[in-house]
C-alpha positions as CSV (number, residue, x, y, z in Angstrom):
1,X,102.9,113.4,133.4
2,X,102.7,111.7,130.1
3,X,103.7,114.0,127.0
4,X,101.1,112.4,125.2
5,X,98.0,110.3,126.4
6,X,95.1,109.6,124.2
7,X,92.8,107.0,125.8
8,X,90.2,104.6,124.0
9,X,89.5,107.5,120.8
10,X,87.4,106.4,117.8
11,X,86.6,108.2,114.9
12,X,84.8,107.1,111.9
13,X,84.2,108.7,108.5
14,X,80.4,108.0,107.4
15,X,80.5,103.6,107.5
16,X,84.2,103.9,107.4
17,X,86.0,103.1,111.1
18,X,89.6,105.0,110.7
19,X,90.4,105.0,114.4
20,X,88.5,102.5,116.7
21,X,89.8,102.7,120.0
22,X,93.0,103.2,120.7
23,X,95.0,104.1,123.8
24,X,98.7,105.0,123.6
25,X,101.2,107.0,126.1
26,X,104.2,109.2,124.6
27,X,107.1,110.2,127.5
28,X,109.1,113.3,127.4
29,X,112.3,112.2,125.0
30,X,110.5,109.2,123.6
31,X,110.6,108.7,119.8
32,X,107.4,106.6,119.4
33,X,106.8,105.2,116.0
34,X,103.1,104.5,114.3
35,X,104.0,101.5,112.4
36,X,101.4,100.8,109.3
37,X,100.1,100.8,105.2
38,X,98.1,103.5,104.0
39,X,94.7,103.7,105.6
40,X,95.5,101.8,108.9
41,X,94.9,105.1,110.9
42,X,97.9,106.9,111.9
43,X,97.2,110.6,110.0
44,X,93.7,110.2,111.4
45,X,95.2,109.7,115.1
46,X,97.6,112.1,114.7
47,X,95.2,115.0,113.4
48,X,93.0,114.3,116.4
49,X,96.1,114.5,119.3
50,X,96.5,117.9,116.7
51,X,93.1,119.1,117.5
52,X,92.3,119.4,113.4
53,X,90.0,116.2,114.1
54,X,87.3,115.9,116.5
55,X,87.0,112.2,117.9
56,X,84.0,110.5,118.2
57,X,84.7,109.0,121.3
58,X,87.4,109.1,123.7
59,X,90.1,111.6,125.6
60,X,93.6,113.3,124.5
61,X,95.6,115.3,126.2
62,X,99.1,117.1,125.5
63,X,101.3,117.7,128.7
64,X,98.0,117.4,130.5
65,X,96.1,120.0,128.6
66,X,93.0,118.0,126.9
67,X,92.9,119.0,123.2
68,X,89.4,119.2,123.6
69,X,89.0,121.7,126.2
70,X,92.3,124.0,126.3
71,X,93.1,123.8,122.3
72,X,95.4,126.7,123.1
73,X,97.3,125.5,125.9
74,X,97.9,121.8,123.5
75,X,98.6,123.6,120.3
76,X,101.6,126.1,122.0
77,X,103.5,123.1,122.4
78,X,103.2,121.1,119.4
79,X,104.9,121.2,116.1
80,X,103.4,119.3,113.2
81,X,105.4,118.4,110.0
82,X,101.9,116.7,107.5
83,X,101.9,114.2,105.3
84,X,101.6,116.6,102.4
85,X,102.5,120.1,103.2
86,X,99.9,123.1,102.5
87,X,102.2,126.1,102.2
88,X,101.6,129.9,101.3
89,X,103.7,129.2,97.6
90,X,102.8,133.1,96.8
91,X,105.5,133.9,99.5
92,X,109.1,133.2,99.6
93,X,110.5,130.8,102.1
94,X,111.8,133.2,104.6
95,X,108.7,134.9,104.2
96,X,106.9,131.8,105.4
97,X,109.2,131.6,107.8
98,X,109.4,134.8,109.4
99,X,104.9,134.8,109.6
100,X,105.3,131.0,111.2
101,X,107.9,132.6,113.5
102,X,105.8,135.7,114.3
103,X,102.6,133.4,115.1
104,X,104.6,131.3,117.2
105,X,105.6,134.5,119.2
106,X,109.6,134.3,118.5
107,X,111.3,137.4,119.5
108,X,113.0,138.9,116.3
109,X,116.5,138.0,117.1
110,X,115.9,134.4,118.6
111,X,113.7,134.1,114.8
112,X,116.2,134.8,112.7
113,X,119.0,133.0,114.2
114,X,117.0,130.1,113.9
115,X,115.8,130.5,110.8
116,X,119.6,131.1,109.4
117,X,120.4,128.0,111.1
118,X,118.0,125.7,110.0
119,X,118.4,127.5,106.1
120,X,121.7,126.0,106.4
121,X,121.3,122.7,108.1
122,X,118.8,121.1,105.4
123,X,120.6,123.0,102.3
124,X,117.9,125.7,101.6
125,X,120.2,128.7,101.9
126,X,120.3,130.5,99.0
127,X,117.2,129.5,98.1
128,X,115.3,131.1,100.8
129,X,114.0,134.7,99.0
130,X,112.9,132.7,95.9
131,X,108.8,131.9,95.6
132,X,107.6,128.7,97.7
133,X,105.3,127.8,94.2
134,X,108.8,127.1,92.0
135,X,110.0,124.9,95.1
136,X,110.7,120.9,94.6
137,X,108.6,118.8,96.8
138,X,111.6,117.8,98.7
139,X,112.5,122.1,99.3
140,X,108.9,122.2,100.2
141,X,109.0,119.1,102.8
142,X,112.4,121.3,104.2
143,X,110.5,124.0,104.7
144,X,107.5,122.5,106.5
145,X,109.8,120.5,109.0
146,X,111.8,123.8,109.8
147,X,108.1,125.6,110.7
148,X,107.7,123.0,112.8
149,X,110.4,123.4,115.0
150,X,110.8,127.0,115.2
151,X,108.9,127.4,118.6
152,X,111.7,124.1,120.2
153,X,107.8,122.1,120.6
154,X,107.6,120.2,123.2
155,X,105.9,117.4,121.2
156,X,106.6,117.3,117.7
157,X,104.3,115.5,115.2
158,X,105.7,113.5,112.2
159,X,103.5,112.2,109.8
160,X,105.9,110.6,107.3
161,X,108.4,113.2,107.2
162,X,111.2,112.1,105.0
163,X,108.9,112.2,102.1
164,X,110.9,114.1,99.1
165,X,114.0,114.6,100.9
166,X,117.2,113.6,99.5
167,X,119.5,110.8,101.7
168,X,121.5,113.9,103.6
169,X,118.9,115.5,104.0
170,X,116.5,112.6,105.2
171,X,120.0,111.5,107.7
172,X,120.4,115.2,108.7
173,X,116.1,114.8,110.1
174,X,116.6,111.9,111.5
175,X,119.3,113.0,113.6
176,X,117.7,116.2,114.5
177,X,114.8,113.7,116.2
178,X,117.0,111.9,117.9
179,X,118.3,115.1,119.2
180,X,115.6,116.6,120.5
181,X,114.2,113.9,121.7
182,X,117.5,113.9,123.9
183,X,116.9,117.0,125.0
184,X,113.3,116.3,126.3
185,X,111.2,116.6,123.6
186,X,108.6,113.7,122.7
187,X,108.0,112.9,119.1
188,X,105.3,110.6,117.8
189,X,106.4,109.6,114.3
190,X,104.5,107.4,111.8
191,X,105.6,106.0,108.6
192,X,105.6,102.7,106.4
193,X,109.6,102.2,106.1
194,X,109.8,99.7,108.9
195,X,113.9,99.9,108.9
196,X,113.5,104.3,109.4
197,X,111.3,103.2,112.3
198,X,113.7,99.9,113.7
199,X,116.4,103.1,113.4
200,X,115.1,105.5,115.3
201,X,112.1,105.0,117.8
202,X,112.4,103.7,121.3
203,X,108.7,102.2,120.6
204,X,106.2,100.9,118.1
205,X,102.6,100.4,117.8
206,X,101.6,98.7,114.5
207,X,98.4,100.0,113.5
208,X,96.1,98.0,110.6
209,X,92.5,99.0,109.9
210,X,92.6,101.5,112.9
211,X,93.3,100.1,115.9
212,X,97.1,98.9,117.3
213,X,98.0,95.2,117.4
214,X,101.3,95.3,119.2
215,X,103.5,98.1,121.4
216,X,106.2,97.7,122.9
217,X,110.0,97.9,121.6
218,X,111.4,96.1,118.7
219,X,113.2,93.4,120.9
220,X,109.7,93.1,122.4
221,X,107.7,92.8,119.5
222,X,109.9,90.3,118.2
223,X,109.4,88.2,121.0
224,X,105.9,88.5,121.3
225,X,105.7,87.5,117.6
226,X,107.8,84.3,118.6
227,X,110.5,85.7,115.9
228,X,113.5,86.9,117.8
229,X,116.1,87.1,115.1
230,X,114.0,88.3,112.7
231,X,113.8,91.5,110.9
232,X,111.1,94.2,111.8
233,X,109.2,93.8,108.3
234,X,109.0,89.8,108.8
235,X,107.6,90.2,112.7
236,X,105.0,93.4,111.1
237,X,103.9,90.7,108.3
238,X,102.9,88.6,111.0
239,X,101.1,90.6,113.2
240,X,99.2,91.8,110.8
241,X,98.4,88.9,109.0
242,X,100.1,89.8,105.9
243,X,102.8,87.4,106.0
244,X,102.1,85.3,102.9
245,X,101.9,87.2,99.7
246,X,102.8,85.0,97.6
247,X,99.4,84.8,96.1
248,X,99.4,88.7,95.3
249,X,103.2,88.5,93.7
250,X,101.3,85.6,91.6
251,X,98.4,87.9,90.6
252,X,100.4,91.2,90.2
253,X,103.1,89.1,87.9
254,X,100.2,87.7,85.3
């Protein structure tokens, strides 16, 4: 059973087409990348698998629970780190914490050790009784990512998730994934920084104006690209049809 399987989804926004559709399959332990610039579809995919998107057209299911019809069942195992976190800044961080924790049904001693541990691991401790509102964006992008792996989801969500964070702390993330994808977890992760991606994901699927053009690993993509010793930016350029900007440089530099 696929962690992940969303199967010919579309979704469109008035004339605007943000998904059109695509297919993709995320194992257990699998660190699968979404690969592309803004617009080109991957929050919109990613709030559908989430459930906080109905799609137009088309089939998702988490762990073999369709999104669609057991919300419940799909939601229990997923943690989701947005784009932009929405938190609760009239609270303090522990105090976001500890309601996450309670919704996510943590008994109280398994919460707090975890919430002690991750205080520690991204640097917040200390700060973790003062008010969410006089946070940094990069305290408030720690704070999101330790909500969403409270509850040790079986499928975790990423949707540009080093956003704001400092070079530990953005390290410290990426080696948590890695982690827990080693210890069964599948983690769909999308962002624009092809080398984070070349670093960290077993697969890719570059997405441009919402659909996916390639998917396989990076050595494969390369070689389907007919650029095996390039680097992952030269090979995305390509695919996408971006590969020439020297024209844009020209007009941006006038």
């Amino acid at each position: 059973m696929n962690a992940l399987h969303a199967e010919s989804v579309s979704k469109a926004f008035d004339s605007i087409r943000a998904v059109s559709k695509v297919s993709i399959d995320v194992e257990a332990g699998e660190v699968f990348g979404l690969l592309g610039p803004n617009g080109s579809g991957k929050s919109t995919l990613m709030k559908m698998v989430l459930g906080l998107i109905r799609p137009d057209s088309g089939s998702i299911s988490v762990y073999g629970a369709s999104v669609d019809q057991s919300p419940l069942e799909a939601k229990r195992v997923t943690g989701y780190v947005p784009e932009s976190p929405r938190l609760y800044e009239f609270l303090t961080g522990v105090e976001y914490l500890d309601f996450v924790a309670d919704v996510r049904g943590l008994e109280p001693s398994a919460k707090k050790e975890r919430i002690g541990e991750f205080l520690t691991a991204l640097g917040l401790e200390g700060r973790e009784n003062e008010m969410i509102s006089g946070y940094s964006l990069g305290m408030k992008q720690k704070l999101a990512i330790i909500a969403a792996l409270l509850h040790r989801p079986s499928l975790l969500i990423l949707d540009e998730p080093l956003n704001g964070l400092d070079p530990r702390s953005a390290r410290i993330v990426k080696d948590l994934i890695r982690k827990l994808a080693g210890e069964g977890a599948a983690v769909v992760f999308s962002t624009h920084i092809l080398e984070i991606a070349e670093a960290i994901c077993d697969r890719v699927a570059i997405m441009y104006q919402g659909s996916i053009l390639a998917e396989g690993t990076v050595a494969e993509l390369r070689a389907s690209a007919g650029m095996p010793g390039s680097s992952l930016e030269d090979v995305f350029l390509k695919i996408t049809g971006t590969g020439d900007l020297r024209e844009i440089v020209e007009e941006l530099a006038r």
